[in-house]
C-alpha positions in Angstrom: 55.7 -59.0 143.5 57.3 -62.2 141.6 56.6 -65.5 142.9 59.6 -68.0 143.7 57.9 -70.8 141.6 57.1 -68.2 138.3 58.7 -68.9 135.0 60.1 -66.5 132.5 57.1 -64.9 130.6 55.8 -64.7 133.9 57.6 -62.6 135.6 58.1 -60.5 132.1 54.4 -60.3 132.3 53.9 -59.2 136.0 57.0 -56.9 135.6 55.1 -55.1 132.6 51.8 -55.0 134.8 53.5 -53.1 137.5 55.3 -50.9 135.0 52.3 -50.3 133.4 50.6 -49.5 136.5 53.2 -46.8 138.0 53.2 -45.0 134.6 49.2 -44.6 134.2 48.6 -43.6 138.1 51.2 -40.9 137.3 49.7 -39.7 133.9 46.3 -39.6 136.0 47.2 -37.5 138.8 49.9 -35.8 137.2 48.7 -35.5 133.2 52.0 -36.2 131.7 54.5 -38.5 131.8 57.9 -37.1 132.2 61.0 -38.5 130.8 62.8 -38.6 133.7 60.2 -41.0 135.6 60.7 -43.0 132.6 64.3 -43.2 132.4 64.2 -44.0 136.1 62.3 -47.4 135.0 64.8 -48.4 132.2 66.7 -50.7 134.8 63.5 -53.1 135.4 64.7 -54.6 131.9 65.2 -58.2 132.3 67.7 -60.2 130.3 66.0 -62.8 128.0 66.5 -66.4 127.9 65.6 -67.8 124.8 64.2 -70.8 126.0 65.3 -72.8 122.8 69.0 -71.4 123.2 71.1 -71.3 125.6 72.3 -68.0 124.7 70.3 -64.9 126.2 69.4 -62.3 123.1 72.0 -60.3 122.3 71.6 -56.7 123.9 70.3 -54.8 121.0 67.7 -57.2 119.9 66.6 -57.5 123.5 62.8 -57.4 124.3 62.4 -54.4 126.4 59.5 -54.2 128.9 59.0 -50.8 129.7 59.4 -50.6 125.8 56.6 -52.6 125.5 54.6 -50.8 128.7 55.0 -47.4 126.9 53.3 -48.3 124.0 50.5 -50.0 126.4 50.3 -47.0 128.4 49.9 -44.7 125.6 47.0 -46.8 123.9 45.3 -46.2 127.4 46.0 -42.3 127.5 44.9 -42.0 124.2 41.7 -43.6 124.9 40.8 -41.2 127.7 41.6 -37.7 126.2 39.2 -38.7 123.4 36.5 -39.0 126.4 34.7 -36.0 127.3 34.2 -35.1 131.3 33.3 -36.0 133.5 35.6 -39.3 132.8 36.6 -41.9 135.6 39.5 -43.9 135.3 40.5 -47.3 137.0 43.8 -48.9 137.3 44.2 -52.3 138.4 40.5 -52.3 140.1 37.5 -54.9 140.6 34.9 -54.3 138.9 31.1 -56.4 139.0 28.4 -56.2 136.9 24.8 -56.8 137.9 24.2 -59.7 136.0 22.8 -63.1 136.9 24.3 -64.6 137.9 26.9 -62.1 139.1 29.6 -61.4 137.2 32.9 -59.6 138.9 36.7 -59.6 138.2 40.0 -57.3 138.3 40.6 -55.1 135.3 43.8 -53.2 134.5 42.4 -50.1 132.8 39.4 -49.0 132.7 37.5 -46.0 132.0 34.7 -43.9 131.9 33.0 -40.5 130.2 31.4 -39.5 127.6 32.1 -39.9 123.2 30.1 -37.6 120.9 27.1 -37.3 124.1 26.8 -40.9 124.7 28.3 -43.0 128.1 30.8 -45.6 127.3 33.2 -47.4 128.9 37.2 -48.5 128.2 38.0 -51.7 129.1 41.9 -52.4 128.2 43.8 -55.5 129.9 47.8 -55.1 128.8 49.2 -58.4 127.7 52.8 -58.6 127.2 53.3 -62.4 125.4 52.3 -65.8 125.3 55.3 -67.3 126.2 55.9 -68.8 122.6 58.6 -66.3 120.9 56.9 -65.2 117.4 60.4 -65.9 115.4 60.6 -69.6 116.7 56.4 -69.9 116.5 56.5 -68.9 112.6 59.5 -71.2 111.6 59.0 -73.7 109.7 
C-alpha cells in the first residue's frame, strides 16, 4: 500500500516490491510464470515525472516497473533452480539470526538448499532506484 505523504521513487519503489512479490509467490507454487499473469500487471506502470522537467518522459523511453520487476524476479528464479532439494524459499519474510546481540530484519527473497553438497543461503533484496535519474546524475 502507498502512503499519502510518499514521493515519486517511493512509490515506484513499493510498486516494484509488490510486483515483485505477486510474480515470485506464483513462480513458487506454480513453477512458471505465465504470460498472461504478466500482461495482466502491465497497467501498474506509472507515468514518470522527471523531477528536473516539467515534462513526464515520453512513452517510449518510459521506465517500466514490471520491466524492471521481471528482470528482478528472474535473478531470484535463477538462483533457486541452481539449488538442489530440499530448497526453502522466503518472500517478503523476517528472518533473525542468533547473534549477540540479536540480529533480526525483513528480507525480500531469500532462500535455502543445497550447491555442489554444501548448505547455503540466497539473500536478494530488489532495489528499484535511488531517486537520482542516471542521465541527469552523469551530466556534467
Amino acid at each position: 500500500m502507498i502512503a499519502d505523504d510518499c514521493n515519486f521513487y517511493s512509490e515506484r519503489g513499493t510498486l516494484g516490491h509488490e510486483i515483485s512479490e505477486i510474480l515470485l509467490r506464483h513462480w513458487v507454487k506454480e513453477r512458471e510464470l505465465p504470460h498472461s499473469l504478466v500482461e495482466s500487471l502491465r497497467p501498474a506502470r506509472l507515468m514518470i515525472q522527471d523531477p528536473w522537467d516539467s515534462a513526464p518522459y515520453p512513452e517510449d523511453k518510459e521506465p517500466d516497473v514490471l520491466d524492471n520487476a521481471l528482470v528482478y524476479v528472474n535473478h531470484c528464479i535463477d538462483q533457486v533452480i541452481k539449488l538442489d532439494d530440499p530448497v526453502s524459499i522466503r518472500i517478503e519474510g523476517r528472518l533473525t539470526l542468533n547473534e549477540s546481540p540479536p540480529i533480526f530484519g525483513t528480507v525480500d527473497f531469500f532462500a535455502t538448499g543445497k550447491l555442489a553438497g554444501e548448505h547455503v543461503a540466497v539473500v536478494s533484496d530488489a532495489k528499484f532506484g535511488s531517486g537520482v535519474p542516471h542521465e541527469k546524475w552523469t551530466q556534467g
